[in-house]
N, C-alpha and C positions, 0 to 999 in steps of 0.2 A: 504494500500500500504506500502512494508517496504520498510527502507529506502535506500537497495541496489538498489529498481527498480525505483526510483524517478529519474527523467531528470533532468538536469541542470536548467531547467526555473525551473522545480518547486523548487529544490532548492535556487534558486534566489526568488522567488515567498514569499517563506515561510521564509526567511529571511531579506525579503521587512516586509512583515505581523510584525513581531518579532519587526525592526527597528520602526515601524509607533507608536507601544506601547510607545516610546519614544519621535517621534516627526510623528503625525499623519501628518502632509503635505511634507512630505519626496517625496521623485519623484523617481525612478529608476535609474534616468540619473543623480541625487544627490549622489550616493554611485557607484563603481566601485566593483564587484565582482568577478574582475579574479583572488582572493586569502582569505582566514580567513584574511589573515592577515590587506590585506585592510578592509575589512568588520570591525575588532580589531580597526584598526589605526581610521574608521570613528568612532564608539562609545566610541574611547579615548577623540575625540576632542568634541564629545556628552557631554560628562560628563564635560569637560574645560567648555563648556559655561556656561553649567548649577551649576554647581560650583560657577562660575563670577555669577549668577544671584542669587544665593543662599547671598553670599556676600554679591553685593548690597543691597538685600533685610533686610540683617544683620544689615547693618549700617544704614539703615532708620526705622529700629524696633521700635523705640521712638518715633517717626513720627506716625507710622504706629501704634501704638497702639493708642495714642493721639486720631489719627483721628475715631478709633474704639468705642474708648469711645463715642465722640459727634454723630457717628451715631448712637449710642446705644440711648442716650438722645433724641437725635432728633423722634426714631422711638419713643419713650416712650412718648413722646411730641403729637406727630401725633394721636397714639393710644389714647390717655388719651380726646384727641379735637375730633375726631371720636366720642367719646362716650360724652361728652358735645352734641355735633350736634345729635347724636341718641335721648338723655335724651330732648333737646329742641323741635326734631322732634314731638314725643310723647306729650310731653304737649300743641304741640300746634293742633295735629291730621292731621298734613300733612308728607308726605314724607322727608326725606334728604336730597335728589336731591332738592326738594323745599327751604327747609333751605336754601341752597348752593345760588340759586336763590335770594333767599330773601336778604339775608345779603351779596351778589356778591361776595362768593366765590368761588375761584374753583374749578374743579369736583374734587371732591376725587382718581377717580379709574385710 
Protein backbone atom coordinates (compact mmCIF):
# COMPACT_ATOMS: atom_id res chain seq x y z
CA UNK A 1 0.00 0.00 0.00
CA UNK A 2 1.70 3.44 -0.66
CA UNK A 3 1.42 5.92 1.39
CA UNK A 4 -0.99 8.22 -0.65
CA UNK A 5 -3.78 5.46 -0.35
CA UNK A 6 -3.32 5.00 3.58
CA UNK A 7 -6.59 6.23 5.61
CA UNK A 8 -6.13 8.30 8.50
CA UNK A 9 -6.51 5.30 11.01
CA UNK A 10 -3.84 3.69 9.40
CA UNK A 11 -1.84 6.45 9.61
CA UNK A 12 -2.64 6.83 13.22
CA UNK A 13 -2.24 3.05 13.51
CA UNK A 14 1.34 3.16 12.39
CA UNK A 15 2.40 5.91 14.32
CA UNK A 16 0.75 4.34 17.54
CA UNK A 17 3.11 1.11 16.35
CA UNK A 18 6.30 3.73 15.90
CA UNK A 19 5.33 5.53 19.56
CA UNK A 20 4.83 1.81 21.50
CA UNK A 21 8.93 1.32 20.24
CA UNK A 22 9.25 3.98 22.83
CA UNK A 23 6.86 3.40 25.55
CA UNK A 24 5.13 -0.18 24.75
CA UNK A 25 1.96 0.72 27.14
CA UNK A 26 1.15 3.89 25.29
CA UNK A 27 -2.94 3.98 24.69
CA UNK A 28 -4.27 5.84 21.61
CA UNK A 29 -6.33 8.13 23.89
CA UNK A 30 -2.40 8.99 25.54
CA UNK A 31 -1.37 10.83 22.30
CA UNK A 32 -3.67 13.35 20.30
CA UNK A 33 -3.10 13.14 16.51
CA UNK A 34 -4.94 15.80 14.92
CA UNK A 35 -1.26 17.37 13.85
CA UNK A 36 2.88 16.02 13.41
CA UNK A 37 3.16 18.42 15.44
CA UNK A 38 1.29 17.15 18.57
CA UNK A 39 2.55 13.75 17.78
CA UNK A 40 6.60 16.06 17.86
CA UNK A 41 5.23 17.95 21.14
CA UNK A 42 4.40 14.02 22.63
CA UNK A 43 7.89 12.50 22.00
CA UNK A 44 9.47 15.86 23.12
CA UNK A 45 8.16 15.38 26.59
CA UNK A 46 9.10 11.36 25.79
CA UNK A 47 12.57 12.07 25.60
CA UNK A 48 12.11 14.83 29.01
CA UNK A 49 11.20 11.86 31.01
CA UNK A 50 13.43 9.66 29.82
CA UNK A 51 16.37 12.06 30.04
CA UNK A 52 15.10 12.79 34.02
CA UNK A 53 15.57 8.89 34.20
CA UNK A 54 18.70 8.78 32.43
CA UNK A 55 19.86 11.24 35.36
CA UNK A 56 18.78 9.65 38.05
CA UNK A 57 20.13 6.61 37.04
CA UNK A 58 23.49 8.83 36.69
CA UNK A 59 23.75 9.94 40.03
CA UNK A 60 23.13 6.41 41.70
CA UNK A 61 25.86 4.99 39.37
CA UNK A 62 28.01 4.34 42.40
CA UNK A 63 25.24 2.68 44.07
CA UNK A 64 24.46 0.87 41.39
CA UNK A 65 27.73 -0.51 40.49
CA UNK A 66 28.54 -1.36 44.36
CA UNK A 67 25.44 -3.26 44.26
CA UNK A 68 26.67 -5.13 40.90
CA UNK A 69 29.68 -6.19 42.34
CA UNK A 70 28.08 -8.15 45.49
CA UNK A 71 25.71 -9.77 43.15
CA UNK A 72 28.44 -10.76 41.15
CA UNK A 73 30.16 -12.35 44.43
CA UNK A 74 27.07 -13.41 45.70
CA UNK A 75 26.35 -15.45 42.28
CA UNK A 76 30.02 -16.64 42.45
CA UNK A 77 29.35 -17.67 46.07
CA UNK A 78 26.12 -19.70 45.17
CA UNK A 79 27.89 -21.28 42.13
CA UNK A 80 31.03 -22.37 43.87
CA UNK A 81 28.27 -24.07 47.06
CA UNK A 82 26.22 -25.76 44.03
CA UNK A 83 29.26 -27.49 43.37
CA UNK A 84 30.42 -28.39 47.01
CA UNK A 85 26.74 -29.91 47.27
CA UNK A 86 27.35 -31.71 43.78
CA UNK A 87 31.01 -32.88 44.81
CA UNK A 88 29.22 -34.06 48.41
CA UNK A 89 26.25 -35.58 46.56
CA UNK A 90 28.76 -37.84 44.60
CA UNK A 91 30.79 -39.16 47.47
CA UNK A 92 28.09 -39.97 49.31
CA UNK A 93 25.85 -41.75 46.10
CA UNK A 94 22.78 -39.81 46.69
CA UNK A 95 21.09 -37.04 44.82
CA UNK A 96 21.40 -33.20 45.69
CA UNK A 97 18.00 -32.74 46.39
CA UNK A 98 19.00 -35.32 49.16
CA UNK A 99 21.95 -33.37 50.21
CA UNK A 100 19.51 -30.34 50.56
CA UNK A 101 17.29 -32.78 52.70
CA UNK A 102 19.99 -34.00 54.79
CA UNK A 103 21.68 -30.81 55.82
CA UNK A 104 17.98 -28.70 55.74
CA UNK A 105 18.76 -26.76 53.13
CA UNK A 106 16.90 -25.05 50.66
CA UNK A 107 15.89 -26.14 47.40
CA UNK A 108 18.37 -24.80 45.04
CA UNK A 109 16.09 -24.10 42.00
Amino acid sequence: MSQSSKTGLEHRQEILNILRKCNPNIKPADVHFQSLESVWNYLAEEEKNIDAKLDLYKSKNIDLQDHMEQLHQYNNIKDITQQVLGNLANLMGISVNEVHCKFNLEDSA
